[in-house]
N, C-alpha and C positions, 0 to 999 in steps of 0.2 A: 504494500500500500504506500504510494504519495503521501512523504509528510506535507501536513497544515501549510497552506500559506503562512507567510507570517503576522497576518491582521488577525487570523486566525489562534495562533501561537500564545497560552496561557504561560508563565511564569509558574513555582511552586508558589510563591509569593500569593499568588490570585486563586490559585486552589486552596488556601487557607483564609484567604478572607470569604471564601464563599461559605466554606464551614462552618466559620464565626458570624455569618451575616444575623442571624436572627438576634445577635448581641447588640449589633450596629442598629441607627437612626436608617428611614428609606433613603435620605440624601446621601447620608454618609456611606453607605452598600451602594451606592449608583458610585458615588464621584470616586470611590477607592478603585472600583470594581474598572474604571476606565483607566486610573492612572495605574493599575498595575498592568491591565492591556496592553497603554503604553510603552509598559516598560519591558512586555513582551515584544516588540518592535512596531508596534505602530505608531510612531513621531507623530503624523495630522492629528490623530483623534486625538491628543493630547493637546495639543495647538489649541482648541475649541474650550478648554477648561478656563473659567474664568476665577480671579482670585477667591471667590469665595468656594469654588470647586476644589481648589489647591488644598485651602485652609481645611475644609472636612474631610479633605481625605490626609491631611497631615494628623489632625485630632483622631482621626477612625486608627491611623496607625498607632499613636499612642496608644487607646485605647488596648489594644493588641499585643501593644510591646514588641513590634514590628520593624523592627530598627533597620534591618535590610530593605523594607519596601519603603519605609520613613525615608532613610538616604535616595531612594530613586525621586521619589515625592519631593524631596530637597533638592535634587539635581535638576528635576525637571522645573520645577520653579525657577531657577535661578537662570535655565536656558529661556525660557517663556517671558523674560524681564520681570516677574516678579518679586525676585530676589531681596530686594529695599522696601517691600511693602511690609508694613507693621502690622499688618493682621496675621498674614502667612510668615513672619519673623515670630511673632508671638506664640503659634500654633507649633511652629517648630520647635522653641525652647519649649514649649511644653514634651515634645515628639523626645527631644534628647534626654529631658531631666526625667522623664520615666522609663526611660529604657538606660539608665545608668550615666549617662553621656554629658555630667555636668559642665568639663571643660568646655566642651563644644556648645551647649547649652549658655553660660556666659559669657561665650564669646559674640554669640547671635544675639543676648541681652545687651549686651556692650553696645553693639551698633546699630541698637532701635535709636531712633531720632526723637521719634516724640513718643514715649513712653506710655502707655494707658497704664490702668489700676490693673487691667488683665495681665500685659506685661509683667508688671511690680508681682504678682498674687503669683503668677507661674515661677517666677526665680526664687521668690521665696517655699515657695513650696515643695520645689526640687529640691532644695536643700535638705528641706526637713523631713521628705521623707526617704532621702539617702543617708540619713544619720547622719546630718552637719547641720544641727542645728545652731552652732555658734555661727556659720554664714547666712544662716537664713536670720539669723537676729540684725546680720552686718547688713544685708539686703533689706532690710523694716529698717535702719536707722537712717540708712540711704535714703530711702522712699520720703522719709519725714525730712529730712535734709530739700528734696527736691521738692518740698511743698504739696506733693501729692495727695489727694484727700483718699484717704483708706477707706475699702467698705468692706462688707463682713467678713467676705472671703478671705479678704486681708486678716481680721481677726483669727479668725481658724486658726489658717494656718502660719501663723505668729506667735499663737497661746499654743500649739501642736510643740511649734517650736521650742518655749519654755519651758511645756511641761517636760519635754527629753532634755532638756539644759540643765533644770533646775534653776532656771532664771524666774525669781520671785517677784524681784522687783520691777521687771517689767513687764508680767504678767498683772500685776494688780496694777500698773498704769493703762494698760491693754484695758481690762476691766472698768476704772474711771471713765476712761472716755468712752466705752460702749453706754456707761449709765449717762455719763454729763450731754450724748448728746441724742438720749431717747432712743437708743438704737432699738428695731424689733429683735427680741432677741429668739432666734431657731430653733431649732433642734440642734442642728449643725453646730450652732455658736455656743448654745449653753451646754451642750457635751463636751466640746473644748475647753469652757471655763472651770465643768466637773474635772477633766482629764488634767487642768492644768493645777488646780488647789490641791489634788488629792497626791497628785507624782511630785509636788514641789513641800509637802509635810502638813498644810491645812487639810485635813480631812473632815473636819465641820464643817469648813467653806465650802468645799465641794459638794458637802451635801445641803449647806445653807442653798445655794444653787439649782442644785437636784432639784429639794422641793418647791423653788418659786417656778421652777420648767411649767408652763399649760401640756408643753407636748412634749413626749420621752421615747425617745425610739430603744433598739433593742441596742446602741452604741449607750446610749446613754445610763443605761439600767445597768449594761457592763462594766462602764468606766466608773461605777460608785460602785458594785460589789469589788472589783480589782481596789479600786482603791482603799479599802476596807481590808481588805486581806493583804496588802502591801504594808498599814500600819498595825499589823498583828489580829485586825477587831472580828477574829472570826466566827463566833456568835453575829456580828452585826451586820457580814456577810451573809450568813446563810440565812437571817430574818427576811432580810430583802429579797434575797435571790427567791425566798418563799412567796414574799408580797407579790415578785415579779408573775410567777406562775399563779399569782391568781388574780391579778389586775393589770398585768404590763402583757409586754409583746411576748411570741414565742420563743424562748433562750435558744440561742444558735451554739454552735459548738466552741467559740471565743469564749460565751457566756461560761460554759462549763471550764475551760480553761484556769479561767479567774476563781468558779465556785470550789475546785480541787485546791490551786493554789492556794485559798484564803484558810483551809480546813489543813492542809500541809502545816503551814506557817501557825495555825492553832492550835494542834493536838488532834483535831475536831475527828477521830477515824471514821468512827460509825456513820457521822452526818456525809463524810468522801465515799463511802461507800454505798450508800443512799443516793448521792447524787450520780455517782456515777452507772451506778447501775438503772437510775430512772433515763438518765442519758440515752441509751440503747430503748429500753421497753416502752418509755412512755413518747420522747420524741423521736425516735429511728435514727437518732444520729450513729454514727461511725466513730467510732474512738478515733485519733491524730496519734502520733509520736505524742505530742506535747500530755496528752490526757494522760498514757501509759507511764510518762513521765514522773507528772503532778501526783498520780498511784503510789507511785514506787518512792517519790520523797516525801510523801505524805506516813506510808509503813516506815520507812528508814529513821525522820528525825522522832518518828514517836519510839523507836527502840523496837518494831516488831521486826526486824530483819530477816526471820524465818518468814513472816508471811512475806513480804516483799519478794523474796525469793519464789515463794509460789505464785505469787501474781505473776510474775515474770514466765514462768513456764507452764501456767495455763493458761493465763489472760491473754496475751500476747500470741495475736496468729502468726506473723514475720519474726524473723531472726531480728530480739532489739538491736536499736539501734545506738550509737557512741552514748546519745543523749539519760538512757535509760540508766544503762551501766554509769555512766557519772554522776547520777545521783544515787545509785547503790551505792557508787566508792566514797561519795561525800557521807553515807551514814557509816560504813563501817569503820570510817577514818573516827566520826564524830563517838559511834560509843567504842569505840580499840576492837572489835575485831577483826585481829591482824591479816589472820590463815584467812578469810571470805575475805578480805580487803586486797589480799597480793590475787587471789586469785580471779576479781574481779578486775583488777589495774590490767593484767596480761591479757586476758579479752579485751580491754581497752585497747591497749597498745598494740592487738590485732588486727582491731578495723583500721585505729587511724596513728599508724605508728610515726608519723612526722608531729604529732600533737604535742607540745611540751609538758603541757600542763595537767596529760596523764602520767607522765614520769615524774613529773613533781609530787605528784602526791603518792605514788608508788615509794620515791626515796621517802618521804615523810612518816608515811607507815613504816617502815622498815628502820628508821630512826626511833621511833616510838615503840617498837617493840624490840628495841636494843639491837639489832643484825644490822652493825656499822659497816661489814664487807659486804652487803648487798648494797646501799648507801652509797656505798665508794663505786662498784661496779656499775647502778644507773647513771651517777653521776658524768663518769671517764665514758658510758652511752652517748649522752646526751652533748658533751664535749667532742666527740668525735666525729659525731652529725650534727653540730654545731646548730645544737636546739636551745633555744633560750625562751625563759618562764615569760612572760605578759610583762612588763611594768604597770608596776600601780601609782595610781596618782592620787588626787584630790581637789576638789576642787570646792572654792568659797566665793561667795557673791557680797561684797561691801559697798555699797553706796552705788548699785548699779554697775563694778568692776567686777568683774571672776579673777579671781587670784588662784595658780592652777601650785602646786607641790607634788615633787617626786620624793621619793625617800632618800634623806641627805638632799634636799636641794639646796642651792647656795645660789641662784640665780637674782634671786629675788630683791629687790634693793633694800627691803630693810633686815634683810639675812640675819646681821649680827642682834639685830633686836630682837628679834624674834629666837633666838636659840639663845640667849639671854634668859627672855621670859620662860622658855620651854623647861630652863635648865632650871629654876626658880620652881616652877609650876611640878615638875617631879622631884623636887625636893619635899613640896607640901603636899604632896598626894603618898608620898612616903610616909612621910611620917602620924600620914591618916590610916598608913595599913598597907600601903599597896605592894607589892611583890611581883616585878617582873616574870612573863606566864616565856619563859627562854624558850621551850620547845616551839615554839611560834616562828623563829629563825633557822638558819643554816644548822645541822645539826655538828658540820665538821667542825665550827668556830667555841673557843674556849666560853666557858661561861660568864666572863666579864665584859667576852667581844662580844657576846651576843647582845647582852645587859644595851651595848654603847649602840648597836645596829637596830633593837627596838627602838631606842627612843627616839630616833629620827624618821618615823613611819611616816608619810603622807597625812596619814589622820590626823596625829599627835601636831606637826607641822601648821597643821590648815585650823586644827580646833586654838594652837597656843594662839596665830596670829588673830584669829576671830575676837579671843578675849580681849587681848593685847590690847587692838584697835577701839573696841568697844567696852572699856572700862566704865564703871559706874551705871552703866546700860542693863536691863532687863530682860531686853528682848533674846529671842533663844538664839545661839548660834547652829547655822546652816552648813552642814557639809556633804559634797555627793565623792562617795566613791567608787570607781570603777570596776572594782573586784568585791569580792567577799571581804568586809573589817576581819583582821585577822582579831587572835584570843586576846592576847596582850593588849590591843588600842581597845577592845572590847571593855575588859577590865580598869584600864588606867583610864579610859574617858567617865567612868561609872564614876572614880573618885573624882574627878574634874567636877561634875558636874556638883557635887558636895563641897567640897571645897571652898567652887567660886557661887555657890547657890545661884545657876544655871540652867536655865534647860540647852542638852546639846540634840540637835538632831542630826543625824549620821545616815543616807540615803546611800548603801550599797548595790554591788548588783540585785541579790536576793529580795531585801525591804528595808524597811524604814526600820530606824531603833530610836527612839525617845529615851533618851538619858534625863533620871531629872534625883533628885537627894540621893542619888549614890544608886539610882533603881534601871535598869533599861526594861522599856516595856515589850520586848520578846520574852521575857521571862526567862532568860539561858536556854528559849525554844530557837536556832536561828541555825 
């Protein structure tokens, strides 16, 4: 058989947007369905697309995350002389920043001319939802610099961006101006403002919010049960999550995410086990990775590690996955069972043996149960495939600045003051009780090196400079960290908080911890 003419000639490109069509708008299915034609070789019929044909089918690709048929839809644009037009420049940085392509993406924001709020809302938005929310904060300061009047969309995704920042104080400027100037406030908007008070440590504000919401979608009922189970309040999770099933939307499987996590992070087993078994029977959902996860560290930090171990090998239809097993290894690490803890790490370091940070906690067990010549042997591993652990940082927000800490950092211009006051600050936490928790460090390092290598943590760092700065003040100090607080800043922030009669709050990866008279409100659950 005679192959196709070439007008005739589909792309792979075009036989996937036709699969997707019923996702697509009808204009956005017509104007793709042409430009991928095109770009199967028909040049004229492309000729006939006018910019607003360009632009929906630049958006239809986003939508798709279509980056190859995106670039053709960019190429043909810019043959077509559209190239300079600010609709189809906008459409595109939208086309780049969801399909990963932020460079490229502000480089087309760069050379919009005249800028709409669309423009502004897409560059900000890329950012934050690439995990850069510190540029999507750079791109809002921009925007207000350029005199631009922000609209909601703007808010969204500005308050999206704080709430991954931890940027407080610009989220409650966010805030003022939604009220100061009668904004309607959405669904869209007031889920943002939940998302943003609850991840940045107000969790009555978020739900102060919740309930002025008129209308609550199933984003919004999740981002108050998460945020509840992020600051320990697992009772006050699973109330809601109840209210939700019987006045709110149908809970999707995000929903369940958050209701296992909130009962993990509480003890809560029987209510995790309830919900997730209503999960399956009552709405037909599919377990995720993440649910089987939320399972297994939900058994782990309560100490049932036997059952953990059978959910794993019944519950679970697929070979787990890294994610499972590392919350196994984070519980057998947490209550010392060494022999299931090495033998969980080595399944680790099967799936994903370039991981560092299953060999760090391999060597740690093995430290912890005194076998120093296994220790030495991952170690001279992990040196020789020259794997190295995460850095952990820290990071504090003063007067609208983020001031970010590594451990041992010296960068910082008031360095010497600050490890002044630090050196001060465990002086008087000493002599409140405190006792450096050593197994927390290197286990090769002498016990006085180690002593010298805690006290310079990120946390320790970011909470001394918070006081420092803000003496005679009340207000709580803010700190987010990257990783898990290790035991020792765990412990020595408890006497901080006593000490300086304080409240600290410490946002890791896991959740939230409320330091306040000597107490964190995980309860040593974390």
């Amino acid at each position: 058989m005679d192959p196709p003419p070439p007008w005739r000639r589909h792309s792979p490109e075009f036989d996937s947007l036709l699969v997707a069509g019923p996702r697509l708008g009808p204009l956005k299915q017509a104007h793709a369905r042409l430009v991928v034609a095109g770009h199967g070789g028909s040049l004229p019929l492309v000729t006939k697309l006018a910019t607003l044909a360009v632009t929906a089918a630049a958006k239809a690709c986003a939508d798709l995350s279509a980056l190859r048929t995106g670039m053709a839809v960019h190429a043909h644009s810019v043959l077509l002389g559209f190239g300079s037009d600010r609709f189809v420049q906008t459409a595109l940085v939208v086309l780049y920043s969801k399909c990963g392509q932020l460079p490229v993406a502000r480089k087309l924001f760069d050379a919009i001319r005249d800028r709409s709020v669309v423009a502004w809302n897409a560059m900000i938005s890329g950012y934050e939802q690439n995990g850069l929310a510190e540029r999507a904060i750079e791109v809002y300061r921009e925007m207000q610099v350029a005199q631009v009047v922000p609209d909601s969309a703007t808010f969204v995704a500005t308050l999206s961006a704080c709430a991954q920042a931890g940027a407080l104080d610009l989220g409650r400027e966010v805030e003022r101006r939604i009220v100061s100037d009668q904004m309607d406030v959405s669904v869209f908007l007031g889920s943002a403002l939940v998302n943003m008070y609850a991840r940045c440590g107000l969790v009555s504000k978020a739900r102060g919010w919740f309930d002025r919401l008129q209308e609550r979608n199933v984003v919004t009922w999740t981002s108050m049960i998460a945020g509840y189970g992020m600051h320990g309040h697992g009772r006050e999770a699973i109330k809601l999550f109840h209210l939700m099933r019987r006045e709110g939307p149908t809970p999707n499987d995000v929903t369940f995410v958050a209701v296992l996590a909130a009962c993990a992070h509480a003890g809560l087993v029987n209510e995790g086990r309830n919900a997730f078994d209503s999960m399956k029977r009552v709405y037909g959902l599919v377990p995720r990775a993440e649910h089987y996860c939320s399972m297994v560290d939900m058994y782990g930090r309560a100490g049932l590690l036997d059952d953990a171990m059978q959910f794993i090998r019944d519950s679970i239809p697929e070979e787990p996955g890294p994610e499972v097993w590392t919350a196994m290894l984070g519980a057998c690490k947490m209550h010392k069972n060494f022999n299931l803890g090495v033998e969980v790490a080595e399944r680790l370091i099967a799936l994903e043996p370039e991981n560092p940070s299953h060999r760090v906690l391999l060597s740690n067990i093995y430290a912890l149960s005194g076998k120093m010549n296994h220790v030495e042997k991952v170690r001279n591993v992990m040196i020789k495939r020259r794997l190295k652990k995460q850095i952990g940082y820290s990071l504090i927000e003063l007067g609208g600045t983020s001031h970010l800490f590594r451990m041992g950092e010296k960068s910082h211009q008031q360095t010497r003051e600050i490890y002044r006051y630090l050196e001060e600050l465990i002086h008087r936490i000493s002599d409140a009780g405190y006792v450096p928790e050593t197994d927390s460090v290197l286990h090769e390092l002498e016990e006085e090196e180690r002593e010298v290598a805690l006290r310079y943590h990120s946390e320790k760092l970011a909470v001394a400079y918070g006081l420092m700065m803000s003496s005679g003040s009340t207000a709580p100090i803010r700190v987010i960290k990257n990783l898990r607080i290790c035991g020792d800043c765990h412990l020595a922030i408890k006497f901080m908080s006593s000490v300086e009669s304080r409240e600290i709050i410490v946002r890791d990866t896991h959740r939230f911890h409320h330091f306040k008279d000597g107490k964190c409100s995980c309860l040593e659950y974390w």
